[in-house]
C-alpha positions as CSV (number, residue, x, y, z in Angstrom):
1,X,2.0,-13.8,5.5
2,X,0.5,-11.1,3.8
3,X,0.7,-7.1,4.3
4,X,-2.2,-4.7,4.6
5,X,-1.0,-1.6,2.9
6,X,-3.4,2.1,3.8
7,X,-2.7,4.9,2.4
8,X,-2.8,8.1,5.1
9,X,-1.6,10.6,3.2
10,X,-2.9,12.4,0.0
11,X,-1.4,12.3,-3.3
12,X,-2.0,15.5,-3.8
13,X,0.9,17.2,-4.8
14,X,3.5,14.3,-5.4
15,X,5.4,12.8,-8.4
16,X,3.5,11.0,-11.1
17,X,5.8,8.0,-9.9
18,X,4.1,8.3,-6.8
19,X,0.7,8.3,-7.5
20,X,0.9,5.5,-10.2
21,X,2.6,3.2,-7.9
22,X,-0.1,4.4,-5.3
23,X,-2.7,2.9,-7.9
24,X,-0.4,-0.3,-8.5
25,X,-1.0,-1.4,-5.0
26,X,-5.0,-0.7,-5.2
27,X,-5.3,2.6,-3.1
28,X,-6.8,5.8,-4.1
29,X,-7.7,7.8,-1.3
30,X,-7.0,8.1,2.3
31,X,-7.9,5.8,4.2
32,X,-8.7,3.2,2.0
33,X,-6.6,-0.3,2.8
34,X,-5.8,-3.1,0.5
35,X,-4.6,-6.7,1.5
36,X,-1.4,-7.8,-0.7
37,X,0.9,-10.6,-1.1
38,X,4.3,-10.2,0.8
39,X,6.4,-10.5,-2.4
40,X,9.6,-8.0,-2.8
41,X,8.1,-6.5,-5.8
42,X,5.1,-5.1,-3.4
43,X,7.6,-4.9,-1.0
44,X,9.8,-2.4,-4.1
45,X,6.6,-0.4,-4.4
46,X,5.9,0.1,-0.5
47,X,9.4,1.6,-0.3
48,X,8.8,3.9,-3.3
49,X,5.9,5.6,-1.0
50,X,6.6,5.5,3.0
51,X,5.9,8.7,3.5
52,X,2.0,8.2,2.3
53,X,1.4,4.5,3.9
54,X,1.4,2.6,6.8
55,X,1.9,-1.2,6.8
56,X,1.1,-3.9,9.1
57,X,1.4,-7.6,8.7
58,X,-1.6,-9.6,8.9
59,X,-1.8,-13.3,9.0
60,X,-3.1,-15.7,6.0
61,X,-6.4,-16.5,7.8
62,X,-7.5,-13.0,9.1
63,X,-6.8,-12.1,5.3
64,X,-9.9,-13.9,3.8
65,X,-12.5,-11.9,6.5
């Protein structure tokens, strides 16, 4: 299982903490999704930032698409 992680809210405006972590998971701007591992430490960072992502679960095969 794997979790696609997009960011929909701008950075603009919120803690260092929060933007680095943004970068951590591979997003930058809105809009712009990247495909992670479902592993608690993404899972730590997603928490740290729920009010700027959405999350949806995706499945191992539609992952390499």
């Amino acid at each position: 299982m794997s979790l696609k992680v997009t960011q929909v809210r701008s950075s603009i405006g919120t803690k260092p903490k929060h933007r680095g972590t943004l970068r951590a998971l591979g997003l930058g701007r809105i809009g712009k999704s990247h495909v992670l591992p479902d592993r608690p430490e993404i899972r730590g960072m997603i928490a740290k930032v729920p009010h700027l992502v959405t999350v949806e679960e995706v499945a191992e095969t539609e992952e390499s698409s």
